[in-house]
N, CA, C and O of each residue as an XYZ file, in Angstrom:
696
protein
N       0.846     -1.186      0.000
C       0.000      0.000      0.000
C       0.886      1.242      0.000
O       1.837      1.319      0.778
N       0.633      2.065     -0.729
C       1.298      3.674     -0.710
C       0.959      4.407      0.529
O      -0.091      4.587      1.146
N       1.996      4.714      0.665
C       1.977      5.493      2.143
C       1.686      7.272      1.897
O       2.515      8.078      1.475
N       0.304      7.545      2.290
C      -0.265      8.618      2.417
C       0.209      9.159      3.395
O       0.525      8.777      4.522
N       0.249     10.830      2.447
C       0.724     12.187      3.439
C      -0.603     12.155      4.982
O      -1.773     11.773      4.990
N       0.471     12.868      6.360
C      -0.695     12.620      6.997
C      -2.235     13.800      6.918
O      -3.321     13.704      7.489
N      -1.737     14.779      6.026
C      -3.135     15.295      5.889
C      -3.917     14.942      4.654
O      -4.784     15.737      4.289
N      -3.674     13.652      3.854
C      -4.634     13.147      2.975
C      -5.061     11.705      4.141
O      -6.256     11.422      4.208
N      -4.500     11.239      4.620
C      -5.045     10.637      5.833
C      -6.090     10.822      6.583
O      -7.018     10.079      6.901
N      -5.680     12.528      6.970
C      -7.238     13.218      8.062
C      -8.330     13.594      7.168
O      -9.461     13.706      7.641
N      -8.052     13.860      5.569
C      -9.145     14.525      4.800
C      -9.734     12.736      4.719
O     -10.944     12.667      4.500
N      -9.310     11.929      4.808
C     -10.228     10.651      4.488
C     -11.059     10.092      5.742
O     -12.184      9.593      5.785
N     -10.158     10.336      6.700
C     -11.248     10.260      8.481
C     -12.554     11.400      8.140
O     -13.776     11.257      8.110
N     -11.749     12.448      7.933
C     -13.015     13.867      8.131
C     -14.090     13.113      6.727
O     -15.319     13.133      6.787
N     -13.519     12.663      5.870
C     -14.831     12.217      4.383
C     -15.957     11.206      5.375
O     -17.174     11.320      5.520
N     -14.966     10.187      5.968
C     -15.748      8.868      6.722
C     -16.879      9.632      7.211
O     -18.030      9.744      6.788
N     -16.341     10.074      8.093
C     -17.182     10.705      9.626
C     -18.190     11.939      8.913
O     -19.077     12.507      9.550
N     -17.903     12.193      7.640
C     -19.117     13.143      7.623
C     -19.916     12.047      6.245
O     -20.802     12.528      5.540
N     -19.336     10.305      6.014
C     -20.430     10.072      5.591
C     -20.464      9.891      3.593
O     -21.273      9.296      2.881
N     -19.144     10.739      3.210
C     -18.761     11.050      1.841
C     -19.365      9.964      0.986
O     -19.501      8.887      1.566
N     -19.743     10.019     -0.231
C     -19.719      9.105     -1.053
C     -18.200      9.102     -1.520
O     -17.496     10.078     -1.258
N     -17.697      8.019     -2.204
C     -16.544      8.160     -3.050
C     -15.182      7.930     -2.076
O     -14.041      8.245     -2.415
N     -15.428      7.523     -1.234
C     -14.226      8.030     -0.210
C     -12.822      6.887     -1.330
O     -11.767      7.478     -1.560
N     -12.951      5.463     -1.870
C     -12.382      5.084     -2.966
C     -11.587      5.946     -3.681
O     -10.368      6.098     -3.600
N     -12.651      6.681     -4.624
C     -11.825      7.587     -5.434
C     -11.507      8.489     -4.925
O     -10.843      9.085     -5.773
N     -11.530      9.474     -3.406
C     -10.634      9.758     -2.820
C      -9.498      9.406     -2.537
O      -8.667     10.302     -2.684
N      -8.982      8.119     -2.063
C      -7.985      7.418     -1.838
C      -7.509      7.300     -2.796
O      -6.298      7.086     -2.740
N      -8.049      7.356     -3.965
C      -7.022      6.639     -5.168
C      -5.931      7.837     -5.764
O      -4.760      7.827     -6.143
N      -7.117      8.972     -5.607
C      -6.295     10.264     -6.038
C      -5.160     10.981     -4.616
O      -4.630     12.047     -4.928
N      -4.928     10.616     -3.640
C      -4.454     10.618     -2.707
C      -3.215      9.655     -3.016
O      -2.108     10.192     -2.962
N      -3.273      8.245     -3.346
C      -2.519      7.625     -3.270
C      -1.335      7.708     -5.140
O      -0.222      7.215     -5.324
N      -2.220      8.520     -6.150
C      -1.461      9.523     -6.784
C      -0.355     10.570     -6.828
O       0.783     10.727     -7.270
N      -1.529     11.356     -5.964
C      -0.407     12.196     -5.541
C       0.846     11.944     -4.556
O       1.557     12.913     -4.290
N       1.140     10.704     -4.016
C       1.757     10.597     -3.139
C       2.791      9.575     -3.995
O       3.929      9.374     -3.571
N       2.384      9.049     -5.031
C       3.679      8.460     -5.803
C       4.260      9.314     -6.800
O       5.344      8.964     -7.268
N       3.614     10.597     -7.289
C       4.259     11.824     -7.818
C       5.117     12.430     -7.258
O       6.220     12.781     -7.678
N       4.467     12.631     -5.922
C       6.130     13.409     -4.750
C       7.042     12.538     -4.772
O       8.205     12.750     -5.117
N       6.450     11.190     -4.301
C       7.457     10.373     -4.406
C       8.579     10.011     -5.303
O       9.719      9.706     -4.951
N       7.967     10.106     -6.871
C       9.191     10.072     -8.028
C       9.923     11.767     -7.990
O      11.126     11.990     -8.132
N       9.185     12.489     -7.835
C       9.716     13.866     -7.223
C      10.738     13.902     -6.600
O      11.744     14.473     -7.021
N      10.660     13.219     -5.334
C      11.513     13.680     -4.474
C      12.747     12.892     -4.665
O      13.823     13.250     -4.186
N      12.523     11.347     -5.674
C      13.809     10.614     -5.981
C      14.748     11.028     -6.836
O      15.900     10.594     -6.847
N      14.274     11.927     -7.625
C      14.532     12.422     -8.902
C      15.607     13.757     -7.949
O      16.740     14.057     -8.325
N      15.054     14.259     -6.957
C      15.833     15.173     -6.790
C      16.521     14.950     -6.025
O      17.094     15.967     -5.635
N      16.997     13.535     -5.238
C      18.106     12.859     -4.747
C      19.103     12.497     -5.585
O      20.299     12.596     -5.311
N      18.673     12.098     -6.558
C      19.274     11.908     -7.848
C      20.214     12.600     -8.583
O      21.284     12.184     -9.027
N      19.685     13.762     -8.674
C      20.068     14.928     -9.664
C      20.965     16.037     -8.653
O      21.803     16.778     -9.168
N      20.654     16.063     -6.965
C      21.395     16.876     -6.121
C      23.220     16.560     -6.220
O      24.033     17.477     -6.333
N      23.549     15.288     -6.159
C      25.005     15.330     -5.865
C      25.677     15.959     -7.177
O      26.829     16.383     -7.088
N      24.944     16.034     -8.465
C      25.147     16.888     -9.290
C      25.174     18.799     -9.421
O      25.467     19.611    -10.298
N      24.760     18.845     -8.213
C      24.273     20.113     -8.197
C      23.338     20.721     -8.680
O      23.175     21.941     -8.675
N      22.398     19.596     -9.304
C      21.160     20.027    -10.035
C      19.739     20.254    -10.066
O      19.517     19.130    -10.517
N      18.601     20.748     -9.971
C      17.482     20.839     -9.970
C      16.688     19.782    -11.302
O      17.374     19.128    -12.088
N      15.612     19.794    -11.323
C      14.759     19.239    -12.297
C      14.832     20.286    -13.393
O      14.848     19.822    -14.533
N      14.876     21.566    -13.281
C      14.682     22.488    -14.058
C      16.004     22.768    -14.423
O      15.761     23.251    -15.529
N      17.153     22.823    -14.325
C      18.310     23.119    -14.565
C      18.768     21.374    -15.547
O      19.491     21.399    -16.543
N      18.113     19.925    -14.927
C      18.362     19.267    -15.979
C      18.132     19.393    -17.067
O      18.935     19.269    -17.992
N      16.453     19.786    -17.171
C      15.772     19.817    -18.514
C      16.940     20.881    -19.353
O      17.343     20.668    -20.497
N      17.256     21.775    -18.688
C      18.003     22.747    -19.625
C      19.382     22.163    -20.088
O      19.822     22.395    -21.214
N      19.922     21.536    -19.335
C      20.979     20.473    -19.940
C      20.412     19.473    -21.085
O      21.032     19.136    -22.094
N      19.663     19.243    -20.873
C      18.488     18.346    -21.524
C      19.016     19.111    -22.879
O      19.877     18.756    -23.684
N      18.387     20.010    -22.852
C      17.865     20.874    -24.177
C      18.889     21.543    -25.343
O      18.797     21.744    -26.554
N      19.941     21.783    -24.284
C      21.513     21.977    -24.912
C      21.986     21.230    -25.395
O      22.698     21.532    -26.353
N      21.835     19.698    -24.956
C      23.124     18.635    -25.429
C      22.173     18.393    -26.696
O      20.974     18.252    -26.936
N      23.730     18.434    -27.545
C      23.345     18.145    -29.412
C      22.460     19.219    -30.031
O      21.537     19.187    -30.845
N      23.248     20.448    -29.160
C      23.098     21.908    -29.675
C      24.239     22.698    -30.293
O      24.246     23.927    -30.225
N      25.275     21.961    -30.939
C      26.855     22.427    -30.942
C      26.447     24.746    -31.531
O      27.250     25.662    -31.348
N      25.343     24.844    -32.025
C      25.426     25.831    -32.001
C      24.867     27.154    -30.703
O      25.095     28.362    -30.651
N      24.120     26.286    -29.845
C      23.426     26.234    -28.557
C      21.724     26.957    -29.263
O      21.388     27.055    -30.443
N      21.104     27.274    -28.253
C      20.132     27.826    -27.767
C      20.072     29.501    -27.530
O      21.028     30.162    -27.123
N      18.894     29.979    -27.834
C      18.669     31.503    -27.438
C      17.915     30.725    -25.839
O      17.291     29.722    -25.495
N      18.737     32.513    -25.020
C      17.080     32.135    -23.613
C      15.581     32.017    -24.129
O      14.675     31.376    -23.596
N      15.528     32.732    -25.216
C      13.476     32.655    -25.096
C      13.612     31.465    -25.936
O      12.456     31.365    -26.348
N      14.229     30.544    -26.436
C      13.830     29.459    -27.339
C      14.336     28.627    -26.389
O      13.866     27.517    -26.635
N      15.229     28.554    -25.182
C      15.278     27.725    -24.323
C      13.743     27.723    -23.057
O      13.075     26.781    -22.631
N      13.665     29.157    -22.802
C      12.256     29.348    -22.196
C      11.104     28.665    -22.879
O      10.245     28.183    -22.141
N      10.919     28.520    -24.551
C       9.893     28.435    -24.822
C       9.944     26.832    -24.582
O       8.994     26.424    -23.914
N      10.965     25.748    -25.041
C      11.147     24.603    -25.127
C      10.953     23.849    -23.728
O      10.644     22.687    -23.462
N      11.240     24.908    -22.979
C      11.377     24.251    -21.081
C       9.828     24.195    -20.609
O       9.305     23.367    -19.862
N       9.304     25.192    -21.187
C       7.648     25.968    -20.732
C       8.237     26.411    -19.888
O       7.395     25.610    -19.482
N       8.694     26.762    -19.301
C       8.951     28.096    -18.340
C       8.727     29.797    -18.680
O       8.449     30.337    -19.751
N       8.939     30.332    -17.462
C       8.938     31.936    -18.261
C      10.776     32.213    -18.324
O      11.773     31.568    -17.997
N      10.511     33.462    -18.901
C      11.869     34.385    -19.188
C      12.818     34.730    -17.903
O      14.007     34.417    -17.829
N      12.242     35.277    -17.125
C      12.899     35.491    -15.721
C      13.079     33.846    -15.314
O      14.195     33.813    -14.797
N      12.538     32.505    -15.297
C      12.698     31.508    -14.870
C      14.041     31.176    -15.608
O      14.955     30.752    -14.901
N      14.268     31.327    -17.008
C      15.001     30.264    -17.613
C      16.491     31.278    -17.419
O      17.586     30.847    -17.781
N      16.324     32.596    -16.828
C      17.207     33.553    -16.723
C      18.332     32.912    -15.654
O      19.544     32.737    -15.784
N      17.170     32.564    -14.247
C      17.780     32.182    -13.026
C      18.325     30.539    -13.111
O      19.197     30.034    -12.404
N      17.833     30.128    -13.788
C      18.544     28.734    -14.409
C      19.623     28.324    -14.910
O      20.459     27.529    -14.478
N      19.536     29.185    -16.291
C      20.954     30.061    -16.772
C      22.094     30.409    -16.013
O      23.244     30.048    -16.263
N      21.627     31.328    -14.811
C      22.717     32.085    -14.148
C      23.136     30.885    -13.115
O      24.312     30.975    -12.764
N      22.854     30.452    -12.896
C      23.189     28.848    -11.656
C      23.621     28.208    -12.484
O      24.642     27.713    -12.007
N      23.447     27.743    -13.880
C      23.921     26.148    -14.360
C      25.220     26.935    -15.344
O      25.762     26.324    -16.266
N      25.609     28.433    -14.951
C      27.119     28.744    -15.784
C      27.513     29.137    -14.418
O      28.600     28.593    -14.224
N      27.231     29.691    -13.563
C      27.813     29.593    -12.006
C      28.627     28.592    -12.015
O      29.833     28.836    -12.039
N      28.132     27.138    -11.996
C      28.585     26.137    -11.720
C      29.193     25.241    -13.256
O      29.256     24.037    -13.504
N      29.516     26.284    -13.947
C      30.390     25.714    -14.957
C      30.157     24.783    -16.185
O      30.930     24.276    -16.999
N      28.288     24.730    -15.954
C      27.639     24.140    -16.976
C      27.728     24.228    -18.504
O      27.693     23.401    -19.415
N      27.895     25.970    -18.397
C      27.029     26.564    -19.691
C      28.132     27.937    -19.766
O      28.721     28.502    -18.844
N      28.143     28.178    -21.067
C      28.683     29.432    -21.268
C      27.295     30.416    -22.335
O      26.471     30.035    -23.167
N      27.549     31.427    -21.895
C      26.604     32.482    -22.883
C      27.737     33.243    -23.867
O      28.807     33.770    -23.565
N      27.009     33.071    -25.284
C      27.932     33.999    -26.719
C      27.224     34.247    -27.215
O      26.180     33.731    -27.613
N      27.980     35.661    -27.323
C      27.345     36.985    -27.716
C      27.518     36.346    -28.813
O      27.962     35.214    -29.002
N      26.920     37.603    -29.966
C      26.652     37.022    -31.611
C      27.518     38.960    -31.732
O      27.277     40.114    -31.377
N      28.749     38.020    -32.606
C      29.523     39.286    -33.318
C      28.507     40.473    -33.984
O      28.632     41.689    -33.841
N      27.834     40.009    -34.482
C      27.280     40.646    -35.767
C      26.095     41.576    -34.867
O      26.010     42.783    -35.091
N      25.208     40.919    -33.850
C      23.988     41.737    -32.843
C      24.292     41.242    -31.382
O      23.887     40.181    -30.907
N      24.982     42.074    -30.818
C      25.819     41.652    -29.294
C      23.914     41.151    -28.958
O      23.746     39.951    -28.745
N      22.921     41.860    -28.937
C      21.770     41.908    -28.656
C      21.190     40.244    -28.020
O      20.616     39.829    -27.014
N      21.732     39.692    -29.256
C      21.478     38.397    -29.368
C      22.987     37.264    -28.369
O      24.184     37.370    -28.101
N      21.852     36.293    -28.167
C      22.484     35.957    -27.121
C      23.100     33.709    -27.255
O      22.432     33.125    -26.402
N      23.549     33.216    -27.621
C      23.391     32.083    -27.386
C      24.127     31.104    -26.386
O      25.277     31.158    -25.949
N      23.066     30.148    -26.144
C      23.549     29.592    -24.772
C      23.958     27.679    -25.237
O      23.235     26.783    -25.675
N      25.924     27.739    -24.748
C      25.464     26.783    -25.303
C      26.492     25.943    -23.931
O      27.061     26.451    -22.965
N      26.417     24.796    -24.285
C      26.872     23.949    -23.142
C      28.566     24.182    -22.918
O      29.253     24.571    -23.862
N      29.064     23.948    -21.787
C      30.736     23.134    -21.583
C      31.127     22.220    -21.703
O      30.249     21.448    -21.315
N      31.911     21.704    -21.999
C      32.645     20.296    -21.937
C      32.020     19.567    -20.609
O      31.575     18.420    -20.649
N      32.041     20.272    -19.580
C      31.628     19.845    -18.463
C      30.052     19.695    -18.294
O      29.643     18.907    -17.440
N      29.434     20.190    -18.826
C      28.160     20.389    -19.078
C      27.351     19.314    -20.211
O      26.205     18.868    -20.271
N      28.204     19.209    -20.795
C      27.674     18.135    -21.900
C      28.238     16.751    -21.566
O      27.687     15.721    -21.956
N      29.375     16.763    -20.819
C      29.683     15.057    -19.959
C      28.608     14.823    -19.255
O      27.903     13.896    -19.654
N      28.169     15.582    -18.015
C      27.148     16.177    -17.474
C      25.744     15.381    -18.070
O      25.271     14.311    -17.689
N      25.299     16.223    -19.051
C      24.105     15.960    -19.673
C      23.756     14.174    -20.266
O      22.719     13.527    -20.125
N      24.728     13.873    -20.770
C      25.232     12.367    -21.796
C      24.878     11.204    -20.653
O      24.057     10.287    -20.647
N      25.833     11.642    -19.729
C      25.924     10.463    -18.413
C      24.029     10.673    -17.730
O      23.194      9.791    -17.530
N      23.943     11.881    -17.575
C      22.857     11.800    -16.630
C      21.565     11.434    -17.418
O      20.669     10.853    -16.804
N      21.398     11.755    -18.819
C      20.307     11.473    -19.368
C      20.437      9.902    -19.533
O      19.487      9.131    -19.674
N      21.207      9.707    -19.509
C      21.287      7.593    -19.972
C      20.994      6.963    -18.567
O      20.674      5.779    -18.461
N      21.129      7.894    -17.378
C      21.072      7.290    -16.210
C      19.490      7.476    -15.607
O      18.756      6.715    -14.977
N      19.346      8.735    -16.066
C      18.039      9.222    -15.856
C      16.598      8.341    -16.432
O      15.546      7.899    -15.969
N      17.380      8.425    -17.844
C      16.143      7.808    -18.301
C      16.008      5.882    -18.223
O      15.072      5.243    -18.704
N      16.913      5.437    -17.674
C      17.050      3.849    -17.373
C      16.071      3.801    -15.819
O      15.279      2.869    -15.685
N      16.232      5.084    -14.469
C      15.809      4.883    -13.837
C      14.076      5.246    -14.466
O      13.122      4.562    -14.096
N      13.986      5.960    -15.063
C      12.965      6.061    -15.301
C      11.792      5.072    -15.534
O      10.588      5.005    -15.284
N      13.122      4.065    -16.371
C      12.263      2.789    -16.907
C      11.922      1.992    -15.720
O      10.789      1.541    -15.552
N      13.026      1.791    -14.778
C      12.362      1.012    -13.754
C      11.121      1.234    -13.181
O      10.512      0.409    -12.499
N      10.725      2.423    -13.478
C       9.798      2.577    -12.236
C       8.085      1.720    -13.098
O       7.143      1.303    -12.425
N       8.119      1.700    -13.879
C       7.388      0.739    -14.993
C       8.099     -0.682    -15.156
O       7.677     -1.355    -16.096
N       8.765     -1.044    -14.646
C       9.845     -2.383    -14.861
C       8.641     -3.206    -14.028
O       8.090     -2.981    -12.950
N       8.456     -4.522    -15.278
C       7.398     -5.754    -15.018
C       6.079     -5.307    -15.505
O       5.135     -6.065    -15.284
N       5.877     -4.296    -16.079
C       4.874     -3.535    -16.833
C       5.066     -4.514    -18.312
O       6.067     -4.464    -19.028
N       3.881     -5.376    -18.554
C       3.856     -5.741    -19.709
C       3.329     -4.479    -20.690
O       2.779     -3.476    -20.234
N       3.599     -4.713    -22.148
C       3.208     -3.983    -22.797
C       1.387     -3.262    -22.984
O       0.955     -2.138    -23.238
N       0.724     -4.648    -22.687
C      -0.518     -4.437    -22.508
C      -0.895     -3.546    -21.150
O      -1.746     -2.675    -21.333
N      -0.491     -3.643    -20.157
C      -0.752     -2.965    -19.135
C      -0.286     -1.469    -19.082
O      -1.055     -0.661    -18.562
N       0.979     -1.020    -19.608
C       1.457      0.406    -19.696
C       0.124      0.956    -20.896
O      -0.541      1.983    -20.764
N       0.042      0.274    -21.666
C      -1.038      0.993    -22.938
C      -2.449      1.114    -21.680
O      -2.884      2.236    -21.418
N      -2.860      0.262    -21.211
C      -3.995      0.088    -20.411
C      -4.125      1.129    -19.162
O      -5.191      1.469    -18.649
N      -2.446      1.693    -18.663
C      -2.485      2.818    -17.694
C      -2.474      3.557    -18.425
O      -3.623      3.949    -18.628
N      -1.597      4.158    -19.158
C      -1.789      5.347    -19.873
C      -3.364      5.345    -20.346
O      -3.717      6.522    -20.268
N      -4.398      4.595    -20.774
C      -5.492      4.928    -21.185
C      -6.572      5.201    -19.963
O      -7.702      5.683    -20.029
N      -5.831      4.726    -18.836
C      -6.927      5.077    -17.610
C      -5.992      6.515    -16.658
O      -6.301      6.850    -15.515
N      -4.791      7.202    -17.526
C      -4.211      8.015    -16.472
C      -5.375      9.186    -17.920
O      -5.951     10.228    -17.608
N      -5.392      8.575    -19.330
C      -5.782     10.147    -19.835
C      -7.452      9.954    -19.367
O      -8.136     10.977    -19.413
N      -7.944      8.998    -19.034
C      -9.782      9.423    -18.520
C      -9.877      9.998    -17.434
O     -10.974     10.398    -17.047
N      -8.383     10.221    -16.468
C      -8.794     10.801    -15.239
C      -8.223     12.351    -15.873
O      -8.957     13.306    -15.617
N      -7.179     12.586    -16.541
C      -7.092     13.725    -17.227
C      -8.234     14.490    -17.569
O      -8.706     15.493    -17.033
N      -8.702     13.640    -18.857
C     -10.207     14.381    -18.852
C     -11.176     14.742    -17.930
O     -12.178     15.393    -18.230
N     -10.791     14.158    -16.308
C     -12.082     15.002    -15.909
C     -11.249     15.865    -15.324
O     -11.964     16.759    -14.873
N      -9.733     16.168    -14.997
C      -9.621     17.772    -14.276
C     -10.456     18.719    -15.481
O     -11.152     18.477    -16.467
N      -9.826     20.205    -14.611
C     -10.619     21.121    -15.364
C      -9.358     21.356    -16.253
O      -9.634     22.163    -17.139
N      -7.957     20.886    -16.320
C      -7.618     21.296    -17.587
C      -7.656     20.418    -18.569
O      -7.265     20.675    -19.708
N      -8.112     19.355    -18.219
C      -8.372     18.438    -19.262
C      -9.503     18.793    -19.974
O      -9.396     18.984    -21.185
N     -10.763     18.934    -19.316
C     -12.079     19.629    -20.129
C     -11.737     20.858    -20.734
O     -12.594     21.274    -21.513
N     -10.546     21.685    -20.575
C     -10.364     23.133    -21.401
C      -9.344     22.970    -22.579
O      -8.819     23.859    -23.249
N      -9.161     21.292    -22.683
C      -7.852     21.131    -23.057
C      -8.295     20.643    -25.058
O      -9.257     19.885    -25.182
N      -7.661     21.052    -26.229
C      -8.285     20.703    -27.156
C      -8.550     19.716    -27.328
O      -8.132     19.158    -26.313
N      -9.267     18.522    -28.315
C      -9.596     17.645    -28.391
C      -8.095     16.336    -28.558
O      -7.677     15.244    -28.171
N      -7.753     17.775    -29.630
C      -6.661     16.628    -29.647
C      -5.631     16.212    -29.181
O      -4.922     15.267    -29.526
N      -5.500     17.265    -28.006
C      -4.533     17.143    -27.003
C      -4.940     16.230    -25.997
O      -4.120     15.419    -25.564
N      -6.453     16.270    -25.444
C      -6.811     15.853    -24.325
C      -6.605     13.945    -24.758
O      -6.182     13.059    -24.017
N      -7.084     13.837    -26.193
C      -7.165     12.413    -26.533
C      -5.488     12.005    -27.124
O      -5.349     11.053    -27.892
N      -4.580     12.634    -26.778
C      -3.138     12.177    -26.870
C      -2.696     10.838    -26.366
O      -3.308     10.183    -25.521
N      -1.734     10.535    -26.875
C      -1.444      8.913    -25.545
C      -0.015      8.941    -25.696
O       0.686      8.134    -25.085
């Protein structure tokens, strides 16, 4: 059994005791959110002895097999982040020797961001490591069953409210 936060615990006593229908699909979405923190919080055990955030990977992410690099707003736009976000990202992951920023001879204006030597060892090692743990966490997942979650993670999609605002053909993605 997934071990629930203790205030999705008391919201399921307080559902009992006042009687709730659904208290099930309470629990189920409870016991969701609590394996999301959970890959959350592994991910950022993971990625710390690196010196890294989730958001500072993706941007390594996004650099490696950029030999000409990235602008910030085309790194902002690719991350979904905003401008001031991918700024403070930037300024931490060349702090620490990630990333260098070059100017463009021709419009200093313009800006590109592209990785270090250190930054792209960095990126190579951690994405092959990253994405193997990733697999485990689906490891013994027959093929039929990952198709069968993914088709019961997008019906619960559809009922948040950004799933109902979400286009058709996004919401029915897989």
């Amino acid at each position: 059994m997934i071990s629930l936060e203790q205030k999705h615990h008391s919201l399921l006593q307080e559902a009992k005791r006042r009687t709730q229908p659904d208290i099930a699909n309470l629990r189920l979405c409870f016991e969701l959110l609590a394996l999301t923190a959970a890959i959350d919080r592994d991910c950022a055990v993971r990625l710390a002895p690196h010196n890294l955030s989730e958001g500072k990977f993706v941007v390594l992410f996004l650099l490696h097999g950029q030999p000409h690099g990235l602008s910030p707003h085309e790194l902002a736009d690719r991350a979904g982040v905003t401008r001031p976000t991918i700024t403070g990202l930037l300024d931490g992951l060349e702090r620490d020797g990630f990333l260098a920023r070059h100017s463009n001879l021709q419009d200093r204006r313009k800006v590109s961001i592209r990785l270090s030597e250190k930054g792209d060892a960095t990126a190579r090692t951690l994405f092959a490591d990253h994405t193997q743990w990733i697999g485990t966490l689906f490891g013994g997942f027959s093929s039929e069953e990952r198709i069968q979650f993914s088709a019961l993670l997008q019906r619960v999609w559809r009922n948040t409210d950004a799933g109902k605002m979400a286009s058709p053909a996004i919401a029915g993605e897989t």
